[in-house]
N, C-alpha and C positions, 0 to 999 in steps of 0.2 A: 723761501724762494724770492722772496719781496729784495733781502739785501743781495742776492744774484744777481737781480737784475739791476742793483742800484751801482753793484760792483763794475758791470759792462757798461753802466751809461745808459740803459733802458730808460730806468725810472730817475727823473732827475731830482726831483723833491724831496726834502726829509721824512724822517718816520715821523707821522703826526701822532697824534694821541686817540684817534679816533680809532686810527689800525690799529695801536698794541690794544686796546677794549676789545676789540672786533676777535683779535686771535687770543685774546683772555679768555673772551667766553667760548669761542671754539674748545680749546684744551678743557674744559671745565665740564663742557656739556655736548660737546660734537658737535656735526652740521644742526644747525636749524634756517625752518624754510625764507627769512629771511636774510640772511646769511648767506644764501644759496641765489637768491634773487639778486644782491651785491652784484656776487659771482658772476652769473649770467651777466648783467650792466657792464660787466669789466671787458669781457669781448670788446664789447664798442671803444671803450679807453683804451684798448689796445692799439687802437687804427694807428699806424705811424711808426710802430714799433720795429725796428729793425729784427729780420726773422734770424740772420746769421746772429747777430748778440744777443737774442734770447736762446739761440740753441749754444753757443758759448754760457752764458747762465746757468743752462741747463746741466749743462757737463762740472760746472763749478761744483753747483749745488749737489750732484750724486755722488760726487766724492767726497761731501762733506756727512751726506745721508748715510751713505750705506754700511760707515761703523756704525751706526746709532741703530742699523735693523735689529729687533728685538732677536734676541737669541734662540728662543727654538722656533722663529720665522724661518730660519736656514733650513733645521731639520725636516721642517714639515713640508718645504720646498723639495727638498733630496728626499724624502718619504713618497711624493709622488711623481717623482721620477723614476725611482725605482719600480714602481708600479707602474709605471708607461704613459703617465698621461702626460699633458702639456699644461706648461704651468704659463697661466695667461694674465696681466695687468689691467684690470680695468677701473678707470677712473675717471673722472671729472673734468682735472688736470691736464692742459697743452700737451701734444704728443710730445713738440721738440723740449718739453723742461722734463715729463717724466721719463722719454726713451731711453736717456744714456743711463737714469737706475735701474732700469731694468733689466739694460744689458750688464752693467758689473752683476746684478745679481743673477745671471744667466738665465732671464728667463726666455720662452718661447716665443713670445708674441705681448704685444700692448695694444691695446683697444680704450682710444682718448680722442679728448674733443680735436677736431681739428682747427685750427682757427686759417681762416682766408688770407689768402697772400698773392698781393699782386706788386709788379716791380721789385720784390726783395724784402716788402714789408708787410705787416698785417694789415687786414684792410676792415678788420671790425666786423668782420661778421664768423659765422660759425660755417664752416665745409663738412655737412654731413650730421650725423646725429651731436646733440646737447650732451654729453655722456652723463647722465646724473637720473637720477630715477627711472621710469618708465625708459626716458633715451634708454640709459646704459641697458638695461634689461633687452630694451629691441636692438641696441649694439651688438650685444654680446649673441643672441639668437641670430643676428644675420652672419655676422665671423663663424659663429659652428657649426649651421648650413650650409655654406661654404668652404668651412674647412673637415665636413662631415665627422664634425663633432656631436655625439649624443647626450643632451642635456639629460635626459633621462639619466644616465650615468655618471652624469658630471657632480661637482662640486665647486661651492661657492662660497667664500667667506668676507665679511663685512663689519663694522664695527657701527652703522648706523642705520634708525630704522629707515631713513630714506632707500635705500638698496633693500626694501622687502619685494619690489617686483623680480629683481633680479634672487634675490634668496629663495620665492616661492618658483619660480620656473627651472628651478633644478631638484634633483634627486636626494642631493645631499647639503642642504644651506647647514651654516657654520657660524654662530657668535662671535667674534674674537674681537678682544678688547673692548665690547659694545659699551656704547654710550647707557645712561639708565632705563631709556624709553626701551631700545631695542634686548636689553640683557629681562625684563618685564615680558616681552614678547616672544620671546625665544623661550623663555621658559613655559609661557603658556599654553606656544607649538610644540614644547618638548624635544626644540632645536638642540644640541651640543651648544656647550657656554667652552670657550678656551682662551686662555690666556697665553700669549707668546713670550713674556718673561720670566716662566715656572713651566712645572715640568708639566702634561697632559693629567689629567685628573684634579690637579690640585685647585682648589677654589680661592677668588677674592672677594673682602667683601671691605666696600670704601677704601678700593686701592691697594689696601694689605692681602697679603697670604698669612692663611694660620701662622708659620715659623717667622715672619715679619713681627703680628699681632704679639707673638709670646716672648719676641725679646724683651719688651718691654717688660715682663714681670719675672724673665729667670734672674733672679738676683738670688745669690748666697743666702743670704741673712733672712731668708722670706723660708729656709728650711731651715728652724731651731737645731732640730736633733744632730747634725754635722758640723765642724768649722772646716773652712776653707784656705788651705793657700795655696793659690794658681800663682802663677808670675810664666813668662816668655810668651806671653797673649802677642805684643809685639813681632813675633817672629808667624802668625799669622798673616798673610796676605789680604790690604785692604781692599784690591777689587782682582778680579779675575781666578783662573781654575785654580784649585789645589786639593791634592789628597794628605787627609791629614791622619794620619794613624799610627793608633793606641793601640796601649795592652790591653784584657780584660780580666777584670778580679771580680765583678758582683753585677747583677742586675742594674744597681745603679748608677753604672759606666756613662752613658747615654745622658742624664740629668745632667751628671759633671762636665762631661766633655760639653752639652750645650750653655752651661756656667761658662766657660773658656772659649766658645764662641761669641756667646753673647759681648762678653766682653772687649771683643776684637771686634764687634761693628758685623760681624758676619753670621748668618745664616747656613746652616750646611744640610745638605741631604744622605741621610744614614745611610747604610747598608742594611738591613734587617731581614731574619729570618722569615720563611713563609709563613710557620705559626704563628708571630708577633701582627703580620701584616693579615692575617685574614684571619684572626681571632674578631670575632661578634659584636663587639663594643670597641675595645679598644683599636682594633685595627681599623674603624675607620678615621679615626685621629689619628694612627698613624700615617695614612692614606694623604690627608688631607697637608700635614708636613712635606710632603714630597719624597717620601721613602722609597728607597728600591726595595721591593723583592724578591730575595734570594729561594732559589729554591737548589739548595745542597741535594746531592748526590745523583741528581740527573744529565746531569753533563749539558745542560741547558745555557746556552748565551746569554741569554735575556738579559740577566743582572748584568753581564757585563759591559754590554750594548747602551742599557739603561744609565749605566753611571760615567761612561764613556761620552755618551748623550750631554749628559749634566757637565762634566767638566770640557765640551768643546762651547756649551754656554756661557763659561765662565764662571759656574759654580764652581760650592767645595765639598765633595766629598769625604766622608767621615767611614772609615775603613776600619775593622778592630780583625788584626790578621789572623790573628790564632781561631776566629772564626766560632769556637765557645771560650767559657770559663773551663782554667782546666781541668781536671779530678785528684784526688788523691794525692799522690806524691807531686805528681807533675805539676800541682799547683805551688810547689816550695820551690821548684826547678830554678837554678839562677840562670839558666838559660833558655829564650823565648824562641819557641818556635810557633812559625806563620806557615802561612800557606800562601801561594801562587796568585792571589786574585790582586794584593796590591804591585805586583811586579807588572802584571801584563796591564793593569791600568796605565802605569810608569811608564811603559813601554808604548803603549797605545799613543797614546795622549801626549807627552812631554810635559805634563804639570808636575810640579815642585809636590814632592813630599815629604810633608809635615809631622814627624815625630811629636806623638806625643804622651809621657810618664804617666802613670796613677797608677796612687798607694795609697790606701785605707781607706777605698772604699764598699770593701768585703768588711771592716768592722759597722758600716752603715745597714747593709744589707747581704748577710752572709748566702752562699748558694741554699742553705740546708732551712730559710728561712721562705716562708711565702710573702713575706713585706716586709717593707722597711723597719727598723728599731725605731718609728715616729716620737715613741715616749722617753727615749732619752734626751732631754731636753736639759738635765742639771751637768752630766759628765758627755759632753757629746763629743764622738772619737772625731779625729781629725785625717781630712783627707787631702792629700797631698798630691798638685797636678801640675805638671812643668812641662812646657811647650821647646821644642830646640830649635835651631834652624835648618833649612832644609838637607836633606842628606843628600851626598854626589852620587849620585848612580849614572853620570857620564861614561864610565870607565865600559857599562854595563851599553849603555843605548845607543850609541853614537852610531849614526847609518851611517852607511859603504860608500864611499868619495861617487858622484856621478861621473858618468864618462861625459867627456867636452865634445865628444864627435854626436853624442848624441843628442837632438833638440827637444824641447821640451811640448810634448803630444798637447794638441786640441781639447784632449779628455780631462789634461793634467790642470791647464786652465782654467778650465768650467770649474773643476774641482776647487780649486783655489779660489776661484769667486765665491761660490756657492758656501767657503766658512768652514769648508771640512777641515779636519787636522790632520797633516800627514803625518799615518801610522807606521810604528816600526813594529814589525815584530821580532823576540830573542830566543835562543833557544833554552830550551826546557833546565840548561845548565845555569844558561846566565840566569834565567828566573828564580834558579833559587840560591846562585848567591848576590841577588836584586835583596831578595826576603830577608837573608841570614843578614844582608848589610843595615836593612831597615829596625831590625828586630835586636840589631847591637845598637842602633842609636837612641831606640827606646828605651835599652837597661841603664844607657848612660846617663839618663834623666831621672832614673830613680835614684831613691836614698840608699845609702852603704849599705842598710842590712838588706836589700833585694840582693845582694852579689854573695852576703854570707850563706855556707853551705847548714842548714837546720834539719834535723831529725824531730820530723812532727808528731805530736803525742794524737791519742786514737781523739781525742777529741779535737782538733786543728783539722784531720784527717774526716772526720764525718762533715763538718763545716762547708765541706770542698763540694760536698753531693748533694743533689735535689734533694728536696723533701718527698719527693715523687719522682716516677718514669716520665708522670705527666707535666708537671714541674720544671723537668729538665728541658724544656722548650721554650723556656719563659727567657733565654738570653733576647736582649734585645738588639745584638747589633752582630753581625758575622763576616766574612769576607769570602 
């Protein structure tokens, strides 16, 4: 805000060294109560301030803000809209510097300090409540009985314990992104902790999420019994959505493919079965990864919605089409057949899909095996993973020209502020030759002999099958 206002001529002074300390330790450790005393003191240094160039400022500044809003801030703004509520700003912060972010980000209403204005300029004093502790808290209660809103019912979320009056006079107070004191307290009210840069559920801890924490240590060479060679990690996308999807040959899919993230600087969120994700132990490590959910044969949205979710975040989604390992014969098959869930992503979304090969790593960990071959460590088979670059499914997506006579609706707007992606949907024809296209550019990343036709002997043949019924649940990634 500070160079905003230095931009309009507000503030005419340099950035001293006293302010970048002051917003150091901010970032580091949130409001603290002197800090907050500053704050209040600045009212009065305002006196003089021209109010039209701080609300010019202000407009500067929300357009510089409002990419930077954390990614599933949007969704969970559009989560209770759909639920009917009003989604309201309260803060600390001049109305005229926070209003124009509020409105790109469509929200309902702002509840901020007012600061005094006489003749055109501030005149250093505060109009109305201090919005910051107790204020905000009796702000926001006098806006709701006025706007017969029921706190009782309502929801609140804050990242600092200063906002505990305002978190304890509602129904449903909300940690997100808390500073340490308030993430300490919340936990001890048994408040919801959330993070707006990961998916709901997932936790951090000093900043990291599990899948952040673990790139550090996926490295190849840290699992003797395989060797590795990845290469088109490049053809990864280093910031925003993508779905990237592979074939599946073994259990060990999942490891590799996170080998070939890792190495791309990227994090991805799996697809996974519902046995993998709510198995007893390990599913809550899956959990904690940011894993979707599938639950096959129900005709359930949920996953789709969920990773839909994930890549208007700007994550990447990891897709394995064929959805298991296949059986029998169909495991020799030189041609890969998918299923539907990576086209209507494609379709949804507009993110880039990312092809990607693996071969040998059914000799690491074959289906008919309940764990990995860990003790081959003298002859260790070699697994072979190749990333391509994105496949055109333009042919397949491309929405219907708009009409010129028609204007673009109020709703369409909101929409567009509020981050959503405009969805296309194809029909159940294009979707599967979206799949058959994806599922040829995967075989073009494997090695020669995937394309050669094989008559598998009975034992290649039992390799392909569980060790069990029970067994047969343990793929870890589906679509």
């Amino acid at each position: 805000m500070s160079s905003a206002l230095r931009e309009v001529g507000v503030i005419t002074s340099a950035k001293s060294p006293v302010e970048d300390a002051l917003f150091g330790i901010f970032d580091k450790v949130g409001e603290t109560r002197p800090s907050m005393v500053l704050a209040r003191l600045g009212v009065r240094f305002s006196k003089g301030w021209d109010a039209a160039a701080v609300a010019q400022a202000g407009q500067a500044a929300a357009e510089e803000l409002a990419p930077m809003i954390q990614p599933y801030a949007r969704q969970l703004i559009e989560w209770h809209r759909i639920e009917g509520r009003k989604v309201v700003m309260a803060t600390t912060s001049p109305m005229t510097m926070c209003g124009p972010l509020a409105e790109l980000l469509g929200l309902d209403h702002v509840i901020a300090t007012s600061y005094g204005v006489k003749g055109g300029s501030y005149d250093g004093t505060v109009d109305g409540h201090y919005v910051w502790g107790p204020g905000k808290r009796d702000a926001v209660k006098e806006w709701a009985e006025a706007n017969d809103i029921d706190l009782d019912q309502s929801y609140a979320y804050s990242d600092s314990r200063y906002d505990l009056p305002l978190l304890r006079s509602v129904a449903n107070p909300v940690a997100v992104n808390p500073d340490p004191r308030l993430k300490v307290l919340a936990t001890g009210f048994g408040w919801p902790v959330l993070y707006l840069d990961v998916p709901a559920g997932v936790p951090k801890v000093a900043g990291l999420e599990p899948a952040e924490a673990a790139m550090a240590v996926l490295r190849p060479e840290l699992t003797p019994y395989a060797r590795f060679d990845i290469d088109g990690t490049d053809f990864i996308p280093k910031t925003g959505p993508a779905i990237l999807a592979a074939n599946h040959r073994s259990y060990f899919d999942p490891l590799v493919i996170a080998f070939a993230l890792a190495r791309a600087g990227r994090a991805g969120r799996f697809m996974a079965k519902k046995e993998v994700v709510d198995a007893p132990v390990v599913g809550s490590l899956v959990k904690s990864l940011g894993t979707i959910r599938v639950d096959r044969g129900t005709g359930s949205a949920g996953a789709l919605d969920s990773a839909i979710s994930a890549l208007e975040a700007g994550e990447i989604v990891v897709i394995l089409p064929e959805g298991t390992i296949p059986r029998g014969e169909a495991f020799f098959d030189t041609v890969l057949h998918g299923r539907a869930g990576v086209a209507k992503l494609a379709a949804a979304t507009g993110a880039p899909v990312i092809p990607l090969g693996l071969w040998g790593s059914e000799e690491v960990w074959p289906r008919n095996a309940k764990v990995p071959a860990v003790w081959n460590v003298t002859a260790p088979p070699k697994v072979q993973v190749r990333v391509g670059p994105a496949v055109d499914l333009s042919a397949f997506t491309k929405a219907p020209k708009k009409s010129q006579k028609s204007p673009k609706s109020k709703k369409s707007e909101q929409s567009k502020s509020s981050g959503k992606t405009s969805r296309v949907s194809v029909s159940a024809k294009k979707e599967e030759k979206m799949v058959e296209t994806v599922m040829a550019a995967i075989v073009e990343l494997l090695p020669d002999e995937a394309r050669e036709v094989v008559v598998p002997t009975e034992e290649q043949l039992a390799r392909t099958q569980p060790s069990s019924a029970k067994s047969s649940d343990k793929a870890a990634a589906t679509a």
